[in-house]
N, CA and C of each residue as an Amber inpcrd file, in Angstrom:
protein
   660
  60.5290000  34.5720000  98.8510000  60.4290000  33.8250000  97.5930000
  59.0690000  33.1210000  97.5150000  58.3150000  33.5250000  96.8950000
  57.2610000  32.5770000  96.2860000  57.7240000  31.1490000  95.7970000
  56.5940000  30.2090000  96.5610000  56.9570000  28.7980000  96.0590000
  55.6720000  28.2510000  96.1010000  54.4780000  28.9070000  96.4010000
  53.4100000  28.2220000  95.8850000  52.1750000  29.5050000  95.7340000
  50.9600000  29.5120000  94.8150000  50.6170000  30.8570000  94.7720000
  49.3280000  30.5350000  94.2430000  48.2370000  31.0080000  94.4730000
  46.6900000  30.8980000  94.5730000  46.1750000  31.9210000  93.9660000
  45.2890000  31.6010000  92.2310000  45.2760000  32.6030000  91.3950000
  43.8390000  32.9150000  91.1510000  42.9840000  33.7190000  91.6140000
  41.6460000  33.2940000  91.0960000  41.1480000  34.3580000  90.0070000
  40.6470000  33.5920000  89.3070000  40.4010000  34.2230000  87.7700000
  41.6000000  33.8030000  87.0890000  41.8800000  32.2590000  86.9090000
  42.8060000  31.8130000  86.0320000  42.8620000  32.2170000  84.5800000
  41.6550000  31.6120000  84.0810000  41.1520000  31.8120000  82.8820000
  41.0380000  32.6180000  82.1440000  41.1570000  34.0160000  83.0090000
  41.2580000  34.9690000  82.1140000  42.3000000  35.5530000  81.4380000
  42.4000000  36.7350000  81.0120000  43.7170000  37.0970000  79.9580000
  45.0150000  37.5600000  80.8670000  44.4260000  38.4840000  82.4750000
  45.3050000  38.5710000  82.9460000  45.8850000  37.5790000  84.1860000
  44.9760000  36.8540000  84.4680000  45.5110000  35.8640000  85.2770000
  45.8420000  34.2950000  84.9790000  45.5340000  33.7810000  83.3060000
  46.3110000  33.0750000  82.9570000  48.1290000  33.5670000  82.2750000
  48.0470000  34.7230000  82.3710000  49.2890000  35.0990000  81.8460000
  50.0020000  35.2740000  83.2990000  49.6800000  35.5040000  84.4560000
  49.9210000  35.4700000  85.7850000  50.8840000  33.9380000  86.0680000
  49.7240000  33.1210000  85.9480000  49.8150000  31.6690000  86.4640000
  50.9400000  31.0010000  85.3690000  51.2020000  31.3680000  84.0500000
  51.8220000  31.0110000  83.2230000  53.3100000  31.5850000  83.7550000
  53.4260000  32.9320000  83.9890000  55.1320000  33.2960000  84.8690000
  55.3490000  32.8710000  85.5800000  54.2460000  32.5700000  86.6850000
  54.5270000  31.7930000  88.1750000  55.1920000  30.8890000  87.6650000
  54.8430000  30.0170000  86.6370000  54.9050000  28.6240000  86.4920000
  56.3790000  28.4310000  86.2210000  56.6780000  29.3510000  85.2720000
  57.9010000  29.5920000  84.5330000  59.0190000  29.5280000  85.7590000
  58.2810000  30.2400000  86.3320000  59.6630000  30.1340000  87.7900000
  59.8220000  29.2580000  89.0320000  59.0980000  27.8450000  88.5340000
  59.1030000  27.2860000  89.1410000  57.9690000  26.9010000  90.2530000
  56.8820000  27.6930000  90.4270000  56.0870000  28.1270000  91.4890000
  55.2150000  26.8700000  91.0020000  54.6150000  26.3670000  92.3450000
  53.4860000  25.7030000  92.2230000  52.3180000  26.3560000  92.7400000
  51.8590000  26.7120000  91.4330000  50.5140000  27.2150000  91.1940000
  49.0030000  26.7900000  90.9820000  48.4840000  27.1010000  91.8950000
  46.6400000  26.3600000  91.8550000  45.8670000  27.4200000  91.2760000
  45.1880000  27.3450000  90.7700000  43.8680000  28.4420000  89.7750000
  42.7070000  27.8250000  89.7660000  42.0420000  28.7940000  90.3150000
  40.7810000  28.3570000  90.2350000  39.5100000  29.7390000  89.3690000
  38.8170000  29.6970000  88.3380000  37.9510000  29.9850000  87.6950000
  36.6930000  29.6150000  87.6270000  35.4330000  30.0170000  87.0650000
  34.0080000  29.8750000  86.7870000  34.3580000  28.4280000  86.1290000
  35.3530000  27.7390000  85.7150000  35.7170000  26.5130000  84.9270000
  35.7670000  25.3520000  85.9960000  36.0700000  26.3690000  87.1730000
  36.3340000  25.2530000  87.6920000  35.2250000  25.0810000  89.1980000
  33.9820000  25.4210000  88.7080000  32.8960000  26.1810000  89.2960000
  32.8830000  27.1000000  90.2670000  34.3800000  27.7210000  90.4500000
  34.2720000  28.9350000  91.5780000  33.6720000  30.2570000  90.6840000
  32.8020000  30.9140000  90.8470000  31.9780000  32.1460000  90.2500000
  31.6180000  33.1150000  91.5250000  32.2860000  34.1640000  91.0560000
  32.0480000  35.2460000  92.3920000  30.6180000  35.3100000  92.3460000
  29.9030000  35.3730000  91.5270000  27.9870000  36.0460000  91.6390000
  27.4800000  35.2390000  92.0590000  28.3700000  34.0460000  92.2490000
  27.4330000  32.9030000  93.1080000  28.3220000  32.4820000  94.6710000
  28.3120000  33.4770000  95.6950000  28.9090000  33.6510000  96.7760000
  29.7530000  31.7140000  97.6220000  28.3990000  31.0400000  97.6280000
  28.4790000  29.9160000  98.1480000  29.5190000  29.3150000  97.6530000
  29.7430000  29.5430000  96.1220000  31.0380000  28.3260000  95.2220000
  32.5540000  28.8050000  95.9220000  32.3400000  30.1170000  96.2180000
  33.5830000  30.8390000  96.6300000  34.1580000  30.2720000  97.8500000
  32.7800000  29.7860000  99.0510000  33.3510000  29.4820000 100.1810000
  33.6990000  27.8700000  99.6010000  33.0520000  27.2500000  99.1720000
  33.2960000  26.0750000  98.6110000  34.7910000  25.4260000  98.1010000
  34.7430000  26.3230000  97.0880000  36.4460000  26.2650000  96.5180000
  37.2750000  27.0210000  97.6520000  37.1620000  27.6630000  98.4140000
  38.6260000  27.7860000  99.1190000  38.5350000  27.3060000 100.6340000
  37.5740000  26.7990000 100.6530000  37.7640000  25.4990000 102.4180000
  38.4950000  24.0290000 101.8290000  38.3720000  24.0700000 100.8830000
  39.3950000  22.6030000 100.5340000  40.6580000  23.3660000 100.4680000
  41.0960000  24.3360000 100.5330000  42.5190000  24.3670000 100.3630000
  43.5940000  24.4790000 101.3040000  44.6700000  23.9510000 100.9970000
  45.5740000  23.5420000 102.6230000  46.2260000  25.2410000 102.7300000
  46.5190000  25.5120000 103.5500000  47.0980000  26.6990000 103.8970000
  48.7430000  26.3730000 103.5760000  49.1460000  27.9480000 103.6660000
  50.6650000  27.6480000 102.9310000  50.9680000  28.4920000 101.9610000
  50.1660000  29.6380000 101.1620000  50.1310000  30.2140000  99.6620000
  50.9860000  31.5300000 100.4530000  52.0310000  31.6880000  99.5870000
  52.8500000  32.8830000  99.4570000  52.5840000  33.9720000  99.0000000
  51.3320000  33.5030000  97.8780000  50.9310000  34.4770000  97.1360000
  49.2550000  34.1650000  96.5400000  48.1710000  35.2590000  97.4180000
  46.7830000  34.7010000  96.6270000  46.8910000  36.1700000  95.6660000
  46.4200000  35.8510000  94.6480000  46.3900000  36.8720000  93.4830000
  44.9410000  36.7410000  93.0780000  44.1850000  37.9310000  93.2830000
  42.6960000  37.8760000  92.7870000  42.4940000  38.4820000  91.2490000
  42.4050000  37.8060000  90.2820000  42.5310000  38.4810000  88.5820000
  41.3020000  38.5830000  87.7190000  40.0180000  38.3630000  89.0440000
  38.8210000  38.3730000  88.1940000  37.9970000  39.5660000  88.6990000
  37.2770000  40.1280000  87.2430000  36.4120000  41.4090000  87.2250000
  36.2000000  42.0360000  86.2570000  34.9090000  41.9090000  86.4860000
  33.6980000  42.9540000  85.1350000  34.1070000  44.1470000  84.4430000
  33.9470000  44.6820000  83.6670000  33.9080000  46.0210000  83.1830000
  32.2680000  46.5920000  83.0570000  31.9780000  44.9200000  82.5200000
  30.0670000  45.5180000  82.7540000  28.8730000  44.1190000  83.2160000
  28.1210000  44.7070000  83.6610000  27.5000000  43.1010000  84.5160000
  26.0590000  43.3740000  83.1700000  25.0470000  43.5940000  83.4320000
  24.0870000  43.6340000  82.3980000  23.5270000  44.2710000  81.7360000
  24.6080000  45.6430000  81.5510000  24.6820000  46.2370000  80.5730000
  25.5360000  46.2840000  79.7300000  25.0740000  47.0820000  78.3570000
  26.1100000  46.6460000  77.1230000  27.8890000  47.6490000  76.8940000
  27.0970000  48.6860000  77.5760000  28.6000000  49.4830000  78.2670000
  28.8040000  50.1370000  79.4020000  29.5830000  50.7140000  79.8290000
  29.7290000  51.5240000  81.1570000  28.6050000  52.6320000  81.1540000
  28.1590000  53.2020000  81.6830000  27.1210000  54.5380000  82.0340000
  27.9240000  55.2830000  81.5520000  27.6520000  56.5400000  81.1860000
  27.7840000  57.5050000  80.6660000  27.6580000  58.7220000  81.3210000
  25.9060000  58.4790000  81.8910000  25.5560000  59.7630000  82.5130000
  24.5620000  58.8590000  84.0620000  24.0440000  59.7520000  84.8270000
  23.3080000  59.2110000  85.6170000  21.8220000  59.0050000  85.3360000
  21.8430000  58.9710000  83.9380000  20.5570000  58.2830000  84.1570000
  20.3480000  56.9300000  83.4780000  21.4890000  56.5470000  83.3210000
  21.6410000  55.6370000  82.7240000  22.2260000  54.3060000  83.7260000
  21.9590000  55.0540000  85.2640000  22.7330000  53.9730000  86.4750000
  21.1020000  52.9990000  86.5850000  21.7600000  51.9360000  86.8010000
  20.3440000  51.0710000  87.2280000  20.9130000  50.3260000  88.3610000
  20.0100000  49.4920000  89.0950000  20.3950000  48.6140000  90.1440000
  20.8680000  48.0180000  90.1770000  20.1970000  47.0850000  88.7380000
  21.2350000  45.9540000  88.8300000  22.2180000  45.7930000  88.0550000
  22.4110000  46.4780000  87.2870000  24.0310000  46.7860000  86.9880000
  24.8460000  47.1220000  87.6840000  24.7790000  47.8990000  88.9960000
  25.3790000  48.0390000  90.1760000  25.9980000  47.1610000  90.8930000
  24.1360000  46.0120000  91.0890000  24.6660000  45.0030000  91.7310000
  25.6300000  44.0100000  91.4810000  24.9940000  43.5290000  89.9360000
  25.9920000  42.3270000  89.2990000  27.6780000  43.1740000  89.1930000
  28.0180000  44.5040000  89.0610000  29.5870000  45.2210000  89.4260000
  29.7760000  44.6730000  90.9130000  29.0050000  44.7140000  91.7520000
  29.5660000  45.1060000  93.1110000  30.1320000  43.3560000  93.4990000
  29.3640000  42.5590000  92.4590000  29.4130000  40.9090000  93.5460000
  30.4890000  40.7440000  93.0150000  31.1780000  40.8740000  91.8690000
  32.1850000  40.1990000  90.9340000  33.4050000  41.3180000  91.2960000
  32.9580000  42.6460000  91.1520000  34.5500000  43.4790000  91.7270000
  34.9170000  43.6930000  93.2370000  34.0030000  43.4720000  93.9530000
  33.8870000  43.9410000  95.2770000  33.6410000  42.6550000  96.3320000
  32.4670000  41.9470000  96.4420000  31.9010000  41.7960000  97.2120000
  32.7050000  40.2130000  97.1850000  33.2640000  39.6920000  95.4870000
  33.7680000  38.1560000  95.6950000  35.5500000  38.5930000  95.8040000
  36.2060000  39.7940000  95.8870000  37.2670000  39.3990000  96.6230000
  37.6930000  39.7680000  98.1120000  35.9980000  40.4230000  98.4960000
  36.0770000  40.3280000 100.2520000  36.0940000  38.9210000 100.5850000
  35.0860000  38.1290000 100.0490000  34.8820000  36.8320000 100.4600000
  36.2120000  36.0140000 100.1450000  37.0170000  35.9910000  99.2270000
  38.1150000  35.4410000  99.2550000  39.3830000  36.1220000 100.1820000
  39.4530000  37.7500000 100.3210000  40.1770000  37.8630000 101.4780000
  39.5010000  37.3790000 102.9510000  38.3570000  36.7450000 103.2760000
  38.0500000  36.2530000 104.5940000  38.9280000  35.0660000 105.0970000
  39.2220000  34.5060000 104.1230000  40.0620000  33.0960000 104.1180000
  41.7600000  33.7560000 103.8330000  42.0330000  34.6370000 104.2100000
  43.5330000  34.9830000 103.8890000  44.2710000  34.8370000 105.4800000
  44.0110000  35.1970000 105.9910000  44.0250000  34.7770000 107.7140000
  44.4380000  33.2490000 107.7500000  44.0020000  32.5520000 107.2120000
  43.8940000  30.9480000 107.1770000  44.9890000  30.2100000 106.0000000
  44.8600000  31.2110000 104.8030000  45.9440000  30.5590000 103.9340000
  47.0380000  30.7180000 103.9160000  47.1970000  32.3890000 104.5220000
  48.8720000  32.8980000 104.0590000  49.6870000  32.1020000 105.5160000
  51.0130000  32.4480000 105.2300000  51.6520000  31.9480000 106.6870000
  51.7040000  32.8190000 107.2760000  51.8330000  32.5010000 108.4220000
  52.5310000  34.1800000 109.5750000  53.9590000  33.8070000 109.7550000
  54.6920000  33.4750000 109.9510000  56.1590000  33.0390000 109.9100000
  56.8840000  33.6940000 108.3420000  56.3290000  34.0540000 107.3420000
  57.2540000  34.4180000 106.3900000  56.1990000  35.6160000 105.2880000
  56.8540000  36.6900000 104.6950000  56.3810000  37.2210000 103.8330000
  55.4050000  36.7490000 102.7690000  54.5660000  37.1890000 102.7650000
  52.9640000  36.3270000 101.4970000  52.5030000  37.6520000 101.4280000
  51.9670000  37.8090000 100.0520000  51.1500000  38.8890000  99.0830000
  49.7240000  38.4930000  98.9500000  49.1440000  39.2330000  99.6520000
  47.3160000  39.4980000  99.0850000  46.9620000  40.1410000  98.0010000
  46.7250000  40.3080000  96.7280000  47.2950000  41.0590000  95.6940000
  45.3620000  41.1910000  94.8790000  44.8470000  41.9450000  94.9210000
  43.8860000  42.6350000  93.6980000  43.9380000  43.2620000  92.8380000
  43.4820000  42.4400000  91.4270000  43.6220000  43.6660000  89.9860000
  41.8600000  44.8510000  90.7740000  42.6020000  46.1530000  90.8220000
  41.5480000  47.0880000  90.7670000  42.0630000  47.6330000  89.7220000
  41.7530000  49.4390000  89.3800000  40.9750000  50.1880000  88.5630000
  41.8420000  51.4170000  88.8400000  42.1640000  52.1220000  88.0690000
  42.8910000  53.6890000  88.2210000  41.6180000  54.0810000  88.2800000
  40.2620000  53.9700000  87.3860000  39.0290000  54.8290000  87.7370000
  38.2800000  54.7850000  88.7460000  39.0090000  53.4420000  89.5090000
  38.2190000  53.2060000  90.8560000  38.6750000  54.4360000  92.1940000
  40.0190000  55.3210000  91.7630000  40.2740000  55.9710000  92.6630000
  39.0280000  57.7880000  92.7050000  38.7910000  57.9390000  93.5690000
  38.2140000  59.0370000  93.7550000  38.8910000  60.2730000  93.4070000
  39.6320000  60.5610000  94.0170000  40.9840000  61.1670000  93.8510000
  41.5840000  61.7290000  92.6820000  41.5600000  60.6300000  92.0410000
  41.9790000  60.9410000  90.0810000  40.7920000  60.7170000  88.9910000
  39.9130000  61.2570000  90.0390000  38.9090000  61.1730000  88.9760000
  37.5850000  62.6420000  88.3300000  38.4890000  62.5700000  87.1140000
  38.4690000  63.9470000  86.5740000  38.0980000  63.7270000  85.3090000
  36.7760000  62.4470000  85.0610000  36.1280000  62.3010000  83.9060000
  34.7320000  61.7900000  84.0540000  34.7110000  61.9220000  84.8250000
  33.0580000  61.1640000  85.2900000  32.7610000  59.5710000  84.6570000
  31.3440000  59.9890000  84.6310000  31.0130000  58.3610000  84.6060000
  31.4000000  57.0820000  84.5020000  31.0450000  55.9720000  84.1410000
  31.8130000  54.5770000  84.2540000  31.2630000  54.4660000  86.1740000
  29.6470000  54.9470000  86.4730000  29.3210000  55.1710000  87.8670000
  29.4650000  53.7430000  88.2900000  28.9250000  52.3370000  87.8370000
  28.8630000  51.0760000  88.5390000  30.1920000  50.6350000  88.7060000
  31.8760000  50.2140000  87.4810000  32.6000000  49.7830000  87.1920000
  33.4320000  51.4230000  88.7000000  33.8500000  52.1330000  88.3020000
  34.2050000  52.9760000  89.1130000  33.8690000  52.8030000  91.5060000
  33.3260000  52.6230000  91.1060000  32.0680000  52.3460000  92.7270000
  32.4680000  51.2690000  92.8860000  32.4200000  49.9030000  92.4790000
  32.4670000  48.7710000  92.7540000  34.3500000  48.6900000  92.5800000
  34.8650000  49.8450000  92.2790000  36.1910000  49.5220000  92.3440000
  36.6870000  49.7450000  93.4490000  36.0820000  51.3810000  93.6130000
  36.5330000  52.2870000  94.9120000  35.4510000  51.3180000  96.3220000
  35.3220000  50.2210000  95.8280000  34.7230000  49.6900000  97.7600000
  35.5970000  48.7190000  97.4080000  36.1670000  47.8220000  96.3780000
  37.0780000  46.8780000  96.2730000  38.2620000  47.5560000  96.7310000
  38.4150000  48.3400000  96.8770000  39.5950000  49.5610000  97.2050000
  39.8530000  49.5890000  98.8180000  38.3370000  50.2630000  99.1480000
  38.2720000  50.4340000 100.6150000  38.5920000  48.6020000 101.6320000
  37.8580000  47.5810000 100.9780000  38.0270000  46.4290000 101.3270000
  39.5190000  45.9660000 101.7350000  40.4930000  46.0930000 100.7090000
  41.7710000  46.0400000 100.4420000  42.6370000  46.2950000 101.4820000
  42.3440000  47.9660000 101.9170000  43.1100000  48.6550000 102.9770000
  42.8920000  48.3880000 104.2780000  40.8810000  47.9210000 104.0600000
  41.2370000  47.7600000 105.6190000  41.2430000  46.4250000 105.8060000
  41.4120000  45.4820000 104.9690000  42.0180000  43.9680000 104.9450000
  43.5180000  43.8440000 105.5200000  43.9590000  44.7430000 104.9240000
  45.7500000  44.9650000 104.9970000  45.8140000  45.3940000 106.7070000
  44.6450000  46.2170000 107.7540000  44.9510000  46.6970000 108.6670000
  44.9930000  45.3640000 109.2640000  43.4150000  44.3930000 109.1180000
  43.4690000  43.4500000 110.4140000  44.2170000  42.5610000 109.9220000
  44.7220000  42.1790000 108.6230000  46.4310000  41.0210000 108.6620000
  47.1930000  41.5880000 109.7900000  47.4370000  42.6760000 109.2450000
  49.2450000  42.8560000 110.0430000  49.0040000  42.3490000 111.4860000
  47.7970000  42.0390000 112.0550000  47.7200000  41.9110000 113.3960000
  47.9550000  40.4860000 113.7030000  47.6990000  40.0290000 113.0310000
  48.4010000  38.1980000 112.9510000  49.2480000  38.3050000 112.0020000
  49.7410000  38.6320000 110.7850000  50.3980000  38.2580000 109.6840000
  51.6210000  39.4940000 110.1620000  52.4810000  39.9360000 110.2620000
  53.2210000  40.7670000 110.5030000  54.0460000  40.7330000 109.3290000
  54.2130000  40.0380000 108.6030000  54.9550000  39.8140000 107.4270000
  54.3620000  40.1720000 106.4500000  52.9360000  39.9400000 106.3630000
  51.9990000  40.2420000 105.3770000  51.5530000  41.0750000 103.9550000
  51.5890000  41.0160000 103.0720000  51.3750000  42.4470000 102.3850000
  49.5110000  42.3740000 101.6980000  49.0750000  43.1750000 101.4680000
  47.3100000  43.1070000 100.7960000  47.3180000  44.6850000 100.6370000
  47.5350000  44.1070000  98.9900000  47.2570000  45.9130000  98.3520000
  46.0640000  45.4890000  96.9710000  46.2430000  46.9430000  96.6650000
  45.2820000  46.7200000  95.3030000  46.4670000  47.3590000  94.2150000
  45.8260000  46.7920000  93.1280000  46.9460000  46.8520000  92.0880000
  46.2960000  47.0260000  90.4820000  46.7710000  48.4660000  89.9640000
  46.1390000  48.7140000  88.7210000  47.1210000  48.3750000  87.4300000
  46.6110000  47.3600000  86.7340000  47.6690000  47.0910000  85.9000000
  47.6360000  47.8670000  84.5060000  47.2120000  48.6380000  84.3480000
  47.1990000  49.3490000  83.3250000  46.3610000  48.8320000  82.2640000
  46.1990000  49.6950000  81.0150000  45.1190000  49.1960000  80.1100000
  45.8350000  47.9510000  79.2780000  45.1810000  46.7380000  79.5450000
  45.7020000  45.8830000  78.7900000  44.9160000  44.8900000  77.4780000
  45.7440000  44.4950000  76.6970000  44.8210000  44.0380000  75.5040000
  44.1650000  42.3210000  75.8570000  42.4840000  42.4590000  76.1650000
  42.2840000  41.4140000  76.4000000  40.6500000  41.8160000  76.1110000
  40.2610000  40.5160000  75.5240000  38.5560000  40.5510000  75.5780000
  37.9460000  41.7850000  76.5480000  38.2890000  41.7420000  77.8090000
  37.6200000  42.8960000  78.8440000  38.0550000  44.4180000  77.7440000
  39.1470000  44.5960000  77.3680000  39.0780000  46.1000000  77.0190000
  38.9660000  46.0470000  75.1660000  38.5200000  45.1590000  74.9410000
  37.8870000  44.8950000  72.9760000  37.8960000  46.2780000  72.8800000
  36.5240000  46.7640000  73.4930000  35.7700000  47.5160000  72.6650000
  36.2280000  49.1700000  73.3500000  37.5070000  49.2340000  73.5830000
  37.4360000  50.4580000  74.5830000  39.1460000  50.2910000  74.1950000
  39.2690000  51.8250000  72.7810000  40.6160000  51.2260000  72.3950000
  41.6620000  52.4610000  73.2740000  42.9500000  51.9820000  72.9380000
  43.4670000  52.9050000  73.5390000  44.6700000  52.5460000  73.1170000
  45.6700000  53.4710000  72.9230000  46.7710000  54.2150000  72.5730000
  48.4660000  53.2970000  73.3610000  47.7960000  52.7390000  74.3140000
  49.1440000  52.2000000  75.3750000  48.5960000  51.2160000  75.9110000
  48.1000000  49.6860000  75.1120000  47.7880000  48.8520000  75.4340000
  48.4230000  47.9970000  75.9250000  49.1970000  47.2550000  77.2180000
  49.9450000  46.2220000  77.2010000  48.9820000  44.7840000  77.0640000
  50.3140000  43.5360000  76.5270000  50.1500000  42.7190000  76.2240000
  49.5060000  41.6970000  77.7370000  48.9530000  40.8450000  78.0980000
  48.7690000  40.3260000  78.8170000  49.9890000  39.6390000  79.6110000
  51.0190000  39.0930000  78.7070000  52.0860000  38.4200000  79.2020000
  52.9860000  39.7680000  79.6920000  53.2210000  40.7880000  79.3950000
  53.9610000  42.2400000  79.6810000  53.3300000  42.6120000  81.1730000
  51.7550000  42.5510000  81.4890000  51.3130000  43.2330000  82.3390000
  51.6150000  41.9170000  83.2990000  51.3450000  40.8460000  83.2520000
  51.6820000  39.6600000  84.3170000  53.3270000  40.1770000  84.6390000
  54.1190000  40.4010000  83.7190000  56.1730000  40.6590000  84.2450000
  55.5540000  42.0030000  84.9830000  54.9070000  42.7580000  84.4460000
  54.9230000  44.3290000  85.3930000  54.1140000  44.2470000  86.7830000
  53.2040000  43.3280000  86.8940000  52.4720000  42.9650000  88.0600000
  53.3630000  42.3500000  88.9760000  53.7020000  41.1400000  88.5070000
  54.7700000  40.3020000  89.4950000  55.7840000  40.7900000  89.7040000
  56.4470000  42.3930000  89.0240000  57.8130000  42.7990000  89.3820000
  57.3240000  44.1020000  90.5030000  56.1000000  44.3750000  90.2860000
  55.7690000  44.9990000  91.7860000  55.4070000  44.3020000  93.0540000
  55.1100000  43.1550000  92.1440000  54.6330000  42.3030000  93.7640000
  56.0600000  41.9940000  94.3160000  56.9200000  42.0460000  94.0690000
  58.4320000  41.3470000  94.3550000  59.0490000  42.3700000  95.2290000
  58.6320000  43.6730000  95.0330000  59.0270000  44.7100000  95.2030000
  58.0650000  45.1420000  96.7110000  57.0130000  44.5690000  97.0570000
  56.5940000  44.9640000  98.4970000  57.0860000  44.6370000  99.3490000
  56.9050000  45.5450000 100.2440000  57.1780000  45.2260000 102.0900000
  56.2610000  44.9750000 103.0860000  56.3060000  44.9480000 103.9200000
  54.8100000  45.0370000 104.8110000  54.3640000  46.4150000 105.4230000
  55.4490000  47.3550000 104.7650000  55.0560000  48.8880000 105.1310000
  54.6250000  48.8410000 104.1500000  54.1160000  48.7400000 103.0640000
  53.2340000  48.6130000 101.5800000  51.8080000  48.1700000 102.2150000
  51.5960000  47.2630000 102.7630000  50.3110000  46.8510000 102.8670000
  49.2920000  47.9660000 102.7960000  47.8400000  47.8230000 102.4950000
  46.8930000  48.6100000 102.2440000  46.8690000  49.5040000 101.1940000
  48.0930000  48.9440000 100.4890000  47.9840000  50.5340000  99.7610000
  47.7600000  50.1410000  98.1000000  47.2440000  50.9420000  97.2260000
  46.8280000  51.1650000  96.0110000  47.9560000  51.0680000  95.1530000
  48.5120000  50.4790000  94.2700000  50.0260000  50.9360000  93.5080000
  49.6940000  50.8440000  91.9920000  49.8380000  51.3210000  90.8650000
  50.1400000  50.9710000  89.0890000  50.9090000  49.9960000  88.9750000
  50.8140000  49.2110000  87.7720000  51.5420000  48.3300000  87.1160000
  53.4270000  48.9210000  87.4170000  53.8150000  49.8260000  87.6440000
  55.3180000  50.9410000  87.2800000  55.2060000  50.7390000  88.9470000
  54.8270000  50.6990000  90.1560000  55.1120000  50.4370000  91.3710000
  54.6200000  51.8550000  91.9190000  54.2570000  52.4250000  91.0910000
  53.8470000  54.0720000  91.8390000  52.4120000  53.8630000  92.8500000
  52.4160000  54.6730000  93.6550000  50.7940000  54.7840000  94.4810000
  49.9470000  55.2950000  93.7140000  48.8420000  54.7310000  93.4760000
  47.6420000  55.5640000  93.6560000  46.6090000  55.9900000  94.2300000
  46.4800000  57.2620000  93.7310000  45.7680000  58.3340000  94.7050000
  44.3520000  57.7090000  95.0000000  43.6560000  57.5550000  96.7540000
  42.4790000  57.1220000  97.0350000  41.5670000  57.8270000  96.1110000
């Protein structure tokens, strides 16, 4: 049972609709956002905001990430990849929820079941990917990916209870997908019940692994 749960990327569409169910059920919930000066592109705020926090979280839920860092849409083709569009993908999808799983060792308990939980990317998988481009948003998913699994290996070695997967919640209607319409949009408050009814649903034979909003795997 979740009874207290650590949300970062409050603010946004899918992780204030997150923190809003927690709440509903009672959970005492902490969130922390760019509001509340934690900003993945700025590495230092990250260690900052989570050394004040007491250990104890049942549940850290990571809900923040780009679709595009300083460009105006995803790539298309390869010549349209630049560096630093790469880079500003890699700090915000990749590189700031390694730095927040470094501190998971320290927050979750080892005595009882706790969820490490990342919104990734169905396009981040290699595997199912049978449309090309989207090269920075895609890349910076599939190493947020690789991070994930082998996060999930060195828990179980203290955390035995543990779970740390990545988790694609499907296309949902929020500022991030405006301009990129689509046919089977869920609502933000729909994808928070379909997120949290898979998180409810892990074991610690789950750990490392990739799953959809519906609890299915997805393919590396």
């Amino acid at each position: 049972m979740t009874e207290r749960a650590l949300i970062l990327g409050s603010t946004g569409g899918i992780g204030r609709a997150i923190c809003a169910a927690l709440e509903a059920r009672g959970v005492d919930v902490t969130g922390l956002s760019r509001a509340d000066g934690m900003d993945f592109a700025r590495p230092e705020s990250v260690e900052t905001a989570l050394a004040r926090l007491e250990p104890g979280f049942d549940l850290i839920f990571v809900a923040s990430g780009i679709l595009t860092g300083v460009a105006e849409r995803p790539e298309k083709s390869l010549k349209e990849v630049s560096a630093e569009e790469m880079a500003a993908q890699f700090a915000v999808n990749a590189i700031g929820p390694a730095l927040v799983l470094r501190h998971a060792a320290r927050l979750l308990p080892r005595d009882r079941r706790a969820v490490f939980a990342a919104l990734s990317a169905r396009v981040g998988s290699i595997g199912d990917n049978r449309a090309g481009g989207w090269y920075s948003y895609r890349a910076s998913k599939a190493a947020l990916n690789q991070v994930l699994h082998t996060g999930g290996i060195e828990l179980a070695r203290t955390h035995s209870h543990a779970v740390c997967v990545a988790l694609h919640p499907g296309t949902v209607a929020t500022r991030f997908t405006a301009d990129f319409p689509a046919h089977d949009k869920h609502s933000p408050e729909q994808a928070a019940e379909h997120l949290l009814a898979v998180i409810d649903g892990l074991a610690p034979e789950d750990t490392g692994q990739f799953f959809d909003w519906k609890g299915e795997r997805v393919a590396w």
